[in-house]
N, C-alpha and C positions, 0 to 999 in steps of 0.2 A: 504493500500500500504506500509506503512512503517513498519509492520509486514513483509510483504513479501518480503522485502530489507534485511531487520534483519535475513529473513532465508538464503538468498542466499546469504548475508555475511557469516554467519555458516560452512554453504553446503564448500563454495570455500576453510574458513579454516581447514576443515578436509584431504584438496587435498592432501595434503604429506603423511595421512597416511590412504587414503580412503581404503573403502571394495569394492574389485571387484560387483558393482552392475550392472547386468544386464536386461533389459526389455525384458520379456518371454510372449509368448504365451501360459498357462497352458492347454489349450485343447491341442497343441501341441508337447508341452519338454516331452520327453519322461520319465522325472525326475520327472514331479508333482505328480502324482498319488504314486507314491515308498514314498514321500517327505508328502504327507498328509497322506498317514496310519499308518507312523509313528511315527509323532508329536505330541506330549500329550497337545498343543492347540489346533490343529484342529478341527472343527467340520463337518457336514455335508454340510452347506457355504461354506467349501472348498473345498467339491470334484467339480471334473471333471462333473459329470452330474448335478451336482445345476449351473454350470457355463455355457454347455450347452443347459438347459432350459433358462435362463435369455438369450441366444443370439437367440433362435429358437423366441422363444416369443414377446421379445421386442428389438430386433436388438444390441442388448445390445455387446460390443466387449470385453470380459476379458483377465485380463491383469495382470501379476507379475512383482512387481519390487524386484529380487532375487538375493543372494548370492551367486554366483557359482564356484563350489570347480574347480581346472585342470582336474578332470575326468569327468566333466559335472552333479556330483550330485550336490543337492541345499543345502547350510547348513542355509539360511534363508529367507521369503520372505515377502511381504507386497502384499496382491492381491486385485483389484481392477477393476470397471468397469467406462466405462466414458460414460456418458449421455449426449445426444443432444438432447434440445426439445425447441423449439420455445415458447412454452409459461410457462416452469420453467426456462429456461436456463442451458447451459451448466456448468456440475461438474462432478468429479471425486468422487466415493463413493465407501466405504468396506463394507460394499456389498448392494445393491438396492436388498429391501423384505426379508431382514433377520434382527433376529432381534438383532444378533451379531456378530463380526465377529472379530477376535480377529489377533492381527501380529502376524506371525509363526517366532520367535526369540529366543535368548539363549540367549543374554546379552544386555543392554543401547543400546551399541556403532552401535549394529546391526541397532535395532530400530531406534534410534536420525538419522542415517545416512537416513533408508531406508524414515521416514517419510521426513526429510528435504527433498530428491529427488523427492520425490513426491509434495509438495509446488510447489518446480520449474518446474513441469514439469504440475500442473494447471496454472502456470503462464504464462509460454508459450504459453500454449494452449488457456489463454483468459477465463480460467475455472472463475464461480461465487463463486464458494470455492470447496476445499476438505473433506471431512468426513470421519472421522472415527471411528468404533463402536466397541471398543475392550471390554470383558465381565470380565474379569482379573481386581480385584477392587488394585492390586498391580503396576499395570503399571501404571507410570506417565505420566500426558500429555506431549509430547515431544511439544521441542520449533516453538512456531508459532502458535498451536491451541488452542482452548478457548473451554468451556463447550457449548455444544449449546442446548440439550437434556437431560431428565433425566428418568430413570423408574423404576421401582423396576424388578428382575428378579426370576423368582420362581422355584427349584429345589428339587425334592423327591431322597431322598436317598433309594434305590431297593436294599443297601446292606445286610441289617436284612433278607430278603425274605417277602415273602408275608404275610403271617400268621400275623408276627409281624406288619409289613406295615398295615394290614387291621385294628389293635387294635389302629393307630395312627389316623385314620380318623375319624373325626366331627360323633358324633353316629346318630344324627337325619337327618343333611343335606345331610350323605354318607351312611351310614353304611346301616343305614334303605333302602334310596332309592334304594340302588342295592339289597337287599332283596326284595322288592317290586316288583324290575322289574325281578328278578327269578322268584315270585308266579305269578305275569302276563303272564309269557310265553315268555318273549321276545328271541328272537333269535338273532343270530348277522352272516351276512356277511362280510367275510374279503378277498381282494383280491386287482386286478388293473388291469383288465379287463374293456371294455370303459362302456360296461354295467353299470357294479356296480360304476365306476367313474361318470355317469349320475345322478343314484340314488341322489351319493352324491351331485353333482353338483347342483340338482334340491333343495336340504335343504340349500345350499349356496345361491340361486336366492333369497328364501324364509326369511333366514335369514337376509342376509342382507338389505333387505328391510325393513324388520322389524325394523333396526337400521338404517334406510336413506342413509344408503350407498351402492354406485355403489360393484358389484359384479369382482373380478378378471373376467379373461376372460375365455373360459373354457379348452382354447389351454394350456394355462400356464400351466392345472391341468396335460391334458394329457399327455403336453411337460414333466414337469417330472415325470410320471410315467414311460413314454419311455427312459429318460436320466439316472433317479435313477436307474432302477428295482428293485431288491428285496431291496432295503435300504428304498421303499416305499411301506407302508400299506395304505388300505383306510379300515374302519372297520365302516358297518350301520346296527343299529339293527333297526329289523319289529316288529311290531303289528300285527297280523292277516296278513303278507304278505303286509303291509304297511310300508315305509321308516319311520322313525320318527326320528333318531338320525345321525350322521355320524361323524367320526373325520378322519384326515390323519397325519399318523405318520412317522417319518422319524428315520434310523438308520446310526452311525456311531460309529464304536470302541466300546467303551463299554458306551455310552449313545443314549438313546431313547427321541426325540423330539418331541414335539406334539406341531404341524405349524399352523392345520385347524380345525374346528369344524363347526357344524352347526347343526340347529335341528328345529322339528314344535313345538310351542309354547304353542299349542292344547291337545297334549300326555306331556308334562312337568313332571308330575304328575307321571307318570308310572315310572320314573328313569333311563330313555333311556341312558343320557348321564352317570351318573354313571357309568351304567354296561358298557359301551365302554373303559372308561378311567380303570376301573377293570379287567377289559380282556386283556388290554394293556398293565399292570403293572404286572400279572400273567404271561402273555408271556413272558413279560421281566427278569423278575425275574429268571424263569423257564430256562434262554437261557443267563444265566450270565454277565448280564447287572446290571451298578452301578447307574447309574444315571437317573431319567426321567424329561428332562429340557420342561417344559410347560411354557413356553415363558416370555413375558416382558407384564407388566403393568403400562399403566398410574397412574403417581402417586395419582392424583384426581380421578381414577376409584378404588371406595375402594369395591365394589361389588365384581368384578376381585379378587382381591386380596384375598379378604375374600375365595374366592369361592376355591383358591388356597391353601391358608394357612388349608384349612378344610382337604386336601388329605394329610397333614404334610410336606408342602414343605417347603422349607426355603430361602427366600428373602435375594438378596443381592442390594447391587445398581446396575446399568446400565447407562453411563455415556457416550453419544456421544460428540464427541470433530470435532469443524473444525476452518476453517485457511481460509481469512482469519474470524476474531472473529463473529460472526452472529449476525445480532439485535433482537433486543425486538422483542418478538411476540404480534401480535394486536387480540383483539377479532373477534370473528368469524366475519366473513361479511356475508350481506345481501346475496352476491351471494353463500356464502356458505350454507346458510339455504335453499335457493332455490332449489339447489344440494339435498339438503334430504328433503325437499318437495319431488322435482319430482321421487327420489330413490322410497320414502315410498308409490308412487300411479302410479308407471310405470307397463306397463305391464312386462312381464318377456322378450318377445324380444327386447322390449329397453332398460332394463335394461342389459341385457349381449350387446347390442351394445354400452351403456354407458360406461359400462365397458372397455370393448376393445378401447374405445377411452384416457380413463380419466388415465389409469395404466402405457402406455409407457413416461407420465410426472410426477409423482408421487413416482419415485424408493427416 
């Protein structure tokens, strides 16, 4: 509480020389979408169709708090969803299922303003804290939030081209395996037809089980396939006419993200996921794209990591910050192991009913 007095002191002294901040509807202002394809932070978290999958899916209401010029453009915002759930509690988060989400600003005074208004406006509302996950290892924490998360975040540079890209990769754990899985035959489907999103869907039930956890739901998958369109690939390669690998990738500007994966555990061996992530990186490449951000890793997940740093990615930190400051995390509980019990021996229709239940409290 006494953080949250200290920001709303802040907030009140800036009144003489505040920025017109205003709360927008980004599915709505006809401004956001002009305002995200512009902004050299942005990512694909910020468009318009990742915001309405999270509200088809999980009731989810997005929401800006923006800078708005007299003509109605935005020169800066802070976007944000807020979550009601009875058994996480209520918060304000940038962004629920992303794994960054960075403030679209040009200077401090933007930011310090726009995060302070958002403090006050979880506090209002009774929120358990705020969150925010900006990817930018240069922005400071503005006043009021604490570290509460940390990860490593892994990035391949696509600007060399491929040729060169391909002399960067691990020669035994890459290089080979996608040679392998050429002399095997593998083939690959790429699209977002519900078809091939089942395919994939079905290597997600699989996968995840495999690792004890509940599966997303499969609306989500759909939800953004229908909300992205083309900014979303689902790419599975077969064996003999069998699914074995699958990832989903996402595009924005000139970076390619890779959100999802999944695969049988069975075909490993043939180099499935390789040749996905290879075909990924050729396409990108080929279609002048700089960057391929494959997500965030637990810091104690050093397999992850490894598995990342072999394609020549380069790790930076990843740093969630909220307000007020967060405690100590406790080791797993009992009920959580139970959780990946039942994950790892459910059938496949409880497990996606598990799912659809466990993800609308989880963003």
């Amino acid at each position: 509480m006494g953080v949250i007095r200290s920001e709303l002191s802040t907030a009140r002294a800036f009144k003489e020389n505040s920025l017109p901040i205003e709360r927008i509807n980004p599915l709505a202002h006809p401004a956001w979408s002009p305002f995200v394809a512009q902004h050299p932070a942005a990512s694909i978290f910020h468009t318009a169709g990742w915001l309405q999958a999270l509200r088809r899916t999980y009731q989810y209401e997005p929401a800006a708090l923006a800078i708005v010029r007299p003509d109605h453009s935005i020169s800066a915002a802070l976007v944000y969803c807020r979550v009601d759930s009875w058994l996480t509690g209520r918060r304000l988060v940038s962004l629920p299922f992303c794994d960054h989400c960075d403030p679209l600003v040009s200077d401090e005074q933007q930011f310090a303003e726009l995060s302070a208004r958002l403090i006050e406006m979880g506090h209002q509302s009774k929120c358990k804290y705020v969150e925010l996950r900006p990817s930018n290892e240069q922005i400071v924490a503005p006043r009021g939030f604490q570290q509460s998360e940390q990860f490593s975040l892994h990035r391949v540079d696509l600007r060399p081209g491929a040729s060169a890209i391909f002399k960067t990769f691990h020669r035994d754990s890459i290089q080979r395996k996608i040679r392998k899985a050429e002399r095997e035959g593998l083939t690959i489907q790429k699209g977002r037809d519900a078809d091939l999103m089942r395919e994939f869907y079905g290597l997600m039930l699989h996968t995840r089980r495999r690792h004890g956890l509940p599966p997303q739901p499969i609306e989500w998958f759909s939800n953004l396939a229908e909300s992205l369109g083309e900014a979303l690939l689902v790419r599975v390669a077969y064996k003999d006419g069998k699914a074995i690998a699958g990832i989903l990738t996402l595009e924005h500007q000139a970076t390619l993200t890779y959100k999802y994966g999944a695969s049988d555990e069975r075909f490993h061996n043939l180099g499935g996921m390789p040749f996905l992530f290879w075909d990924a990186i050729q396409d990108a490449t080929g279609r002048g794209f700089e960057q391929m951000d494959m997500g965030r890793s637990e810091l104690d997940n050093t397999g992850l990591s490894t598995f990342k740093e072999r394609w020549g990615a380069t790790a930076t930190s990843l740093t969630y910050w909220k307000s007020p400051a967060p405690r100590l995390r406790s080791h797993p509980s009992r009920y959580m192991r139970l959780v990946h019990y039942a994950c790892s021996h459910s059938p496949n229709a409880w497990l996606r009913v598990l799912g659809t239940l466990v993800y609308r409290h989880a963003a």
